[in-house]
N, C-alpha and C positions, 0 to 999 in steps of 0.2 A: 392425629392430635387427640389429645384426651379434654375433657370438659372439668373445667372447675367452677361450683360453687358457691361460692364464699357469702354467707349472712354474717349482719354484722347490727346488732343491738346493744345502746347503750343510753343508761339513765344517768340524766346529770340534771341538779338544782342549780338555775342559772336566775340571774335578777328578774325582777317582776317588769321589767323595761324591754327585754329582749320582747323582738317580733317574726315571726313566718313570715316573710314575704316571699315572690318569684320574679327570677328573672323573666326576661322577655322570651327565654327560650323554653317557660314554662318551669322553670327546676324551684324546687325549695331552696331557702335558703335563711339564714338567719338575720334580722338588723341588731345589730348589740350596741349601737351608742355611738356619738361623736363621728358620723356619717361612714362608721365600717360595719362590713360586712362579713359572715362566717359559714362556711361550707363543709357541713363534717364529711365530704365524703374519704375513702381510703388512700390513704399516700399510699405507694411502694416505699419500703424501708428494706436498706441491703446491707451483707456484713458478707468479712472475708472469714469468718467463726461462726457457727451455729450459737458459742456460747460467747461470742462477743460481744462489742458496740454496734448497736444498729445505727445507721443513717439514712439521709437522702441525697448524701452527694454522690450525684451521677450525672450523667450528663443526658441533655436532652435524646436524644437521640435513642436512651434505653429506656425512660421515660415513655418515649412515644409510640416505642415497641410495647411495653406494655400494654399502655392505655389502648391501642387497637387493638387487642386482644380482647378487650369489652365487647362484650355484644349486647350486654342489657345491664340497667343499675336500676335498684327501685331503693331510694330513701326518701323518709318521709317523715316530719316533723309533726309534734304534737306538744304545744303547751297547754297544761292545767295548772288551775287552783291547786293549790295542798290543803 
């Protein structure tokens, strides 16, 4: 097996309302209003073309092949002033 990588940094201006909170399991996570919640972490996105349509329909099972493939995530949220 080979080891992948993958960092993933992104800036976005979201309303002065949004809050960091964590789950119970510890994880960051966002509140954004009207009692929902938001997780950026990384979807798997799949296409039958390199230069196609990406998606996420798959079915669980390839999903969860993925996902145990994780052995560490570190994301972490940071709002400021501007």
């Amino acid at each position: 097996m080979k080891k992948l990588v993958l960092t993933i940094k992104m800036e976005m201006e979201v309303p002065d309302t949004w809050v960091v909170e964590k789950t119970e399991d510890g994880i960051d996570i966002l509140k954004i209003g009207e009692g929902k919640y938001l997780d950026m972490s990384a979807e798997p996105l799949v296409s039958d073309d390199k230069d196609g349509t990406w998606t996420a329909d798959y079915d669980d099972d390839f999903a969860n092949e993925i996902f145990d493939m994780i052995s560490s995530e570190d994301i972490s949220y940071d709002l400021t002033e501007k």
